[in-house]
N, C-alpha and C positions, 0 to 999 in steps of 0.2 A: 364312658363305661368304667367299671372297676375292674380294678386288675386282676383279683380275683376270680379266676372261672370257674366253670364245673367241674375242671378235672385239675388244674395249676394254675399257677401265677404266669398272668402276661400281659405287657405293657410297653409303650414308647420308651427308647431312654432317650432324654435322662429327664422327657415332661411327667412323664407317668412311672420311673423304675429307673432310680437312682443307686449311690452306693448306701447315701442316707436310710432310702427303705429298704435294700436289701440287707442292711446291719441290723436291723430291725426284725427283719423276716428271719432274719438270720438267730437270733436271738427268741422268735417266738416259737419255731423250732425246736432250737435246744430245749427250752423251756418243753414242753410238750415230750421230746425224749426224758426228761426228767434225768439227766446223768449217763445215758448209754451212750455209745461209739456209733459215730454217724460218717460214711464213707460220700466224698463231696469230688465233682466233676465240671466240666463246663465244655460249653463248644468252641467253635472258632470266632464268632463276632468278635469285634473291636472293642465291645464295651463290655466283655467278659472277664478277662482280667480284675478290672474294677470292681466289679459288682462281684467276683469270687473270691476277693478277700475281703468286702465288708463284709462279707454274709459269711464266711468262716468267724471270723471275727466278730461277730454277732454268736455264733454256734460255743465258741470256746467261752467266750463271755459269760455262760449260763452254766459251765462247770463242763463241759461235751465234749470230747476226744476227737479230733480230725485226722481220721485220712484222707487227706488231699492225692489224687490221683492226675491230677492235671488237665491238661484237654483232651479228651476221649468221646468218642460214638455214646449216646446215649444208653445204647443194651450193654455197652460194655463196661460201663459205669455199674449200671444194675447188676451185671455179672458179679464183677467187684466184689459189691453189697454182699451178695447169697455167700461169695466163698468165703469174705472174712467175716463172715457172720455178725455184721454189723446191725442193728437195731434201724439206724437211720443211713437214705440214701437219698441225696441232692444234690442235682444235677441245674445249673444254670444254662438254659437255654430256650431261645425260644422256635426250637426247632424250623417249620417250614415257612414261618412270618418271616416278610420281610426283613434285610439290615437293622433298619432302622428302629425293628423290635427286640426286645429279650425276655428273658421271664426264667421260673424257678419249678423245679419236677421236683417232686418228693416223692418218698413211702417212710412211712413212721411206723413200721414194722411188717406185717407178712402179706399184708392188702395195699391195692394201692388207695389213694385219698378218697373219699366221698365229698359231695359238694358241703355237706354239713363241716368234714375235715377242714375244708379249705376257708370257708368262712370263718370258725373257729380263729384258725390262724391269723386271717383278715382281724377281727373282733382283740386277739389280741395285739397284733402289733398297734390297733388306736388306742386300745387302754394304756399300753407303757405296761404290761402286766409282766414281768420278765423275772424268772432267777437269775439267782448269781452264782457265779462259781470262777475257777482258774483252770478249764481244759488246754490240752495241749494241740499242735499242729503238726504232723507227719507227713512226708512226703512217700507215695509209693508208685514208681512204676509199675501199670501192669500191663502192660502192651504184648511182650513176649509171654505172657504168661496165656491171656484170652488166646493170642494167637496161636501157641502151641495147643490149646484145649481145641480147637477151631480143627488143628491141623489132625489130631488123633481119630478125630469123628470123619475129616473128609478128605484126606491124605492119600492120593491116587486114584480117590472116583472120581473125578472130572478130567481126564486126560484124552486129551486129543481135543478139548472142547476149546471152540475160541469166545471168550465176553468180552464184549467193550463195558469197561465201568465208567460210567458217568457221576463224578462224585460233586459236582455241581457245585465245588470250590469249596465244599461241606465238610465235616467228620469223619464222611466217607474215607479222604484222600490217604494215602499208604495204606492205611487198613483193608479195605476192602481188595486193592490189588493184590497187597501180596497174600492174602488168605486164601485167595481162586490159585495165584500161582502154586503155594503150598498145596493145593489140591489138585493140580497137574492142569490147571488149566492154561492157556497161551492168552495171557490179557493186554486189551489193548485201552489203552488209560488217554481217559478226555476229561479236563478240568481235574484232574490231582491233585491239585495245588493247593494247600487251605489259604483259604482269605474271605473273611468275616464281610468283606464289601461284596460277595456273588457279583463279580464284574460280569460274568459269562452268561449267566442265567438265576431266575429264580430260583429259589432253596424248596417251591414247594413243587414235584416231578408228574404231582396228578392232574395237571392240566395239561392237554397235549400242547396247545401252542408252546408251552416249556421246552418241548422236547423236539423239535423239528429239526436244528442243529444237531442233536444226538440223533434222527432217524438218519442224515446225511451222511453222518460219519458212522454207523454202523453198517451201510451200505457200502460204503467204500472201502471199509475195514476187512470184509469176507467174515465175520463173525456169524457166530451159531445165536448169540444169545446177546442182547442188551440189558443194563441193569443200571436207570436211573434212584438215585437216593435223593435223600431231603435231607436239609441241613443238619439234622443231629446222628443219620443215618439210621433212624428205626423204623423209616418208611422204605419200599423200592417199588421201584413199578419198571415191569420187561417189557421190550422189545423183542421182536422175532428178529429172523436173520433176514427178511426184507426191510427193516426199520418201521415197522408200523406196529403200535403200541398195542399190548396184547393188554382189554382189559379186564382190570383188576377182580371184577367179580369170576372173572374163567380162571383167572391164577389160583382166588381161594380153592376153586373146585380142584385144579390140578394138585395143589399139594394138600389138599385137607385128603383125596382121595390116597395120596403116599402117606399121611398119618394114619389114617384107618387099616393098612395093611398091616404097622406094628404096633397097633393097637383097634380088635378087632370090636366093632360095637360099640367103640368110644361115641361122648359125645362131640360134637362141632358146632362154638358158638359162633354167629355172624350177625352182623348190622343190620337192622332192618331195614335199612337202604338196597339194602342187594336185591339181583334178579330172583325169581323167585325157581333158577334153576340150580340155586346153592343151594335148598334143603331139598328137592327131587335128586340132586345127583347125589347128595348126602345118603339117602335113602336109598339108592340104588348101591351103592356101595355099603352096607349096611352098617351106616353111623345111625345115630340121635343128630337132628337137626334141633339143634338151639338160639332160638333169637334174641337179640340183645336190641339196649338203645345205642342209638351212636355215640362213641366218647373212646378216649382208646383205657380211661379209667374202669369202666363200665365192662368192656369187652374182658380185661384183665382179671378184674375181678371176679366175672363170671367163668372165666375158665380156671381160677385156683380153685372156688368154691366147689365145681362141680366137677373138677378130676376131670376137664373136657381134654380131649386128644390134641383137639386144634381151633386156632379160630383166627378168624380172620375180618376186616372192615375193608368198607369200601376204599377207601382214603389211602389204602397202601401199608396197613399193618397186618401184620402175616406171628400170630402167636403159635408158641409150642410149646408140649409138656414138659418136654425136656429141659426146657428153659425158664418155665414159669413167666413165662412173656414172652415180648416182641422182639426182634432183631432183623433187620434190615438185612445184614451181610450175612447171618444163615439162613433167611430166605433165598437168598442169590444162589449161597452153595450147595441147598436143596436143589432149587430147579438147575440148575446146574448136572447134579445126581440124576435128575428125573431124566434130561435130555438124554445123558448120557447111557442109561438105564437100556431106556428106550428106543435108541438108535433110531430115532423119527425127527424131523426136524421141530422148531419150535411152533411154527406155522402150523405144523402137523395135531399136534398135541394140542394147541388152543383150540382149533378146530373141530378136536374129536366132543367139545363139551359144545351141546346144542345149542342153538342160536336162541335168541332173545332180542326183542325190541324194547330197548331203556335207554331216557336221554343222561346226559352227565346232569351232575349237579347243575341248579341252578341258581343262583346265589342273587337273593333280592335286598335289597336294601331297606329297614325298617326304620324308625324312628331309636333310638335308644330306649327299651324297656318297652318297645309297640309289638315284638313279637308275640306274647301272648294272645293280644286282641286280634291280631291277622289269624292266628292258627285258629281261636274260637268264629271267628266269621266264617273262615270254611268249614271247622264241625257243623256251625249251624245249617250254613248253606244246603248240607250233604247229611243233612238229619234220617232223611231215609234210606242213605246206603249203610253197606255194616263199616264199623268204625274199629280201630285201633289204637289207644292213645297210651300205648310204651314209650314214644319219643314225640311230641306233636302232636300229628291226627294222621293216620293212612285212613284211605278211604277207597272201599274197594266196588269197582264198578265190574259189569259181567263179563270184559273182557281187558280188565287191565286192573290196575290202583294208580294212586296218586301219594306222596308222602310229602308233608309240610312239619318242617320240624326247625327249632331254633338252633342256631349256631351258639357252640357253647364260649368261643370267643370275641365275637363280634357282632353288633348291630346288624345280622341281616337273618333274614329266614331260606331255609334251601330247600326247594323243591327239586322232585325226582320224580318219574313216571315212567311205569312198564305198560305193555299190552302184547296183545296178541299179534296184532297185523299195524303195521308201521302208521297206516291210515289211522286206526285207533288208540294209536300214540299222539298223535297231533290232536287228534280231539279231544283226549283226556289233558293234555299240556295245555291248550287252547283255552278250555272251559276253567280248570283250575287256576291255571297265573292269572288270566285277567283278572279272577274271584280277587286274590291275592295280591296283585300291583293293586288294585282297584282300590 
């Protein structure tokens, strides 16, 4: 497949995403900022280093300014961006992939990429199509600076509260502790440590067998709250204080419900992957239920355009207005606020958002370039039920739907299915994957 995706660049290194192509990407970048000040980041991997000084070096090549900010969390990287008013913001990482992957985030000013963006970019690094120029490279801490901005907003609402942070050997590590400690919370820290080989666990936190060693050790800990991240740290996914993974479609609800308190009738975009009890509770709290396709470009996008309050995907991105995006670790010290708020445990609070029957992702394996043909087999299939096709095909039956949509980075297609009664979960999953393996 091409490195290329629908929302960034990502690839094997160094078969598929070298320092060769990232000097290149690097350069067709620049090129595309045409001369502005582009602020550049990277995670913890092993092969980051590398690949963030071709690609700078690529950037200044084309006449472009660097601020190099170092290894940092991916939101915080973005943060960066916004406050020094940079044009351009890239970030080396290939977030929740595997080690063995990497890849490149961009925004080439106030939106993030479109898949037309990213092609583009594709299209030019095979022309060789590059300016020229002599930019410079700057280094800027800004660690104490997000942190201190972090600390003004949450600086003795979480006190009394215990998190175990689970940084998954990710971006997460020191950041995220000490932003809960600054916020009064009592934190108890699992994998800390950065190292780009995830000895400990995988980098990406939405699958629960990920996290079974985190449920042990939040249990043990007496903590209120867990707070697994993904490698770049702009995804989390909680824990209750029995260690069982609260999920992620109840979290949007929890905190899209504390965005609509300070901002009343806002909109709230979400995935069309979710339960369909995120725009009923939306509604019950009187937001705008707004649906998006899956992509965390997509989601992003739709909340600058539409001045939405909040939004959130299934996959563990939690957006806000306030930020103009995603962040992982002020997701944490939101709910964090909320528990604390609430004086309810977090069991309690998940709890209070009604129950639903929906399986997790289910990730099929296609041929390279065969998802199309799988997703048109089942439109066809399901000719007479009503149809959807914002991301794939949902297809909705009288007491459930079904969703088949392509994975924007890899060879496979993901099915999801809701219903009413658990029994009619298994028949809609039943009827549809076999469609679909078949």
């Amino acid at each position: 497949m091409s490195i290329y995706k629908a929302c960034d660049i990502r690839g094997k290194y160094p078969d598929e995403l070298n320092a060769h192509t990232a000097g290149k990407i690097g350069a067709a970048l620049g090129t595309e900022l045409d001369g502005d000040d582009c602020t550049v980041g990277g995670d913890v991997r092993t092969s980051t280093p590398e690949l963030k000084d071709a690609l700078i070096g690529g950037l200044t090549g084309t006449g472009v300014d660097v601020i190099d900010v170092g290894t940092a969390p991916t939101p915080a990287v973005y943060w960066t961006g916004r406050r020094l008013g940079t044009k351009g913001t890239v970030i080396v990482t290939a977030s929740h992939n595997p080690p063995q992957y990497n890849g490149i985030k961009f925004m080439l000013g106030d939106l993030p990429p479109s898949p037309g963006d990213v092609d583009r970019v594709g299209r030019r690094v095979e022309d060789g199509d590059f300016a020229r120029g002599r930019g410079q490279r700057d280094e800027h801490c800004m660690r104490q600076e997000y942190l201190d901005w972090l600390e003004e907003r949450f600086g003795g609402r979480l006190e009394g509260l215990g998190v175990l942070v689970d940084a998954g050997n990710g971006c997460a590590s020191g950041w995220a502790p000490e932003a809960l400690r600054r916020a009064g919370a009592r934190v108890v820290e699992l994998d800390c440590r950065p190292d780009g080989t995830f000895p400990n666990r995988s980098p990406n936190p939405s699958k629960p067998e990920n996290l079974e060693r985190t449920a042990r050790k939040v249990r043990k800990a007496d903590v209120d709250l867990g707070a697994s991240f993904d490698g770049d740290a702009d995804r989390v996914v909680f824990l209750d204080e029995n260690g069982d993974v609260v999920q992620t479609d109840r979290s949007i609800v929890l905190l899209a419900q504390a965005a609509l308190e300070s901002h009343p009738g806002g909109g709230v975009v979400y995935d069309i992957k979710c339960t369909d009890r995120v725009p009923e509770e939306v509604r019950r709290a009187g937001g705008e239920p707004l649906p998006e396709r899956s992509g965390h470009a997509f989601i992003k996008t739709r909340l600058l355009r539409d001045g939405a309050a909040f939004a959130g995907e299934a996959s563990g991105h939690f957006f806000f207005a306030e930020l103009g995006g995603d962040d992982g670790i002020y997701a944490a010290l939101t709910m964090g606020r909320l528990l604390t708020e609430a004086e309810r445990s977090m069991s309690e609070l998940a709890a209070a958002v009604p129950d639903y029957h929906i399986t997790p992702d289910i990730r099929i394996p296609v041929e390279p370039g065969g998802a199309p043909a799988v997703i048109e087999r089942v439109r066809e299939a399901f000719a007479d039920r009503p149809q959807d096709d914002t991301d794939g095909v949902r297809v909705d039956f009288e007491d459930g739907w079904a969703l088949v949509r392509p994975s924007v980075t890899e060879p496979v297609v993901t099915l999801r299915c809701e219903a009413d009664t658990e029994e009619a979960l298994g028949r809609i999953r039943h009827e549809v994957e076999d469609l679909v393996r078949g």
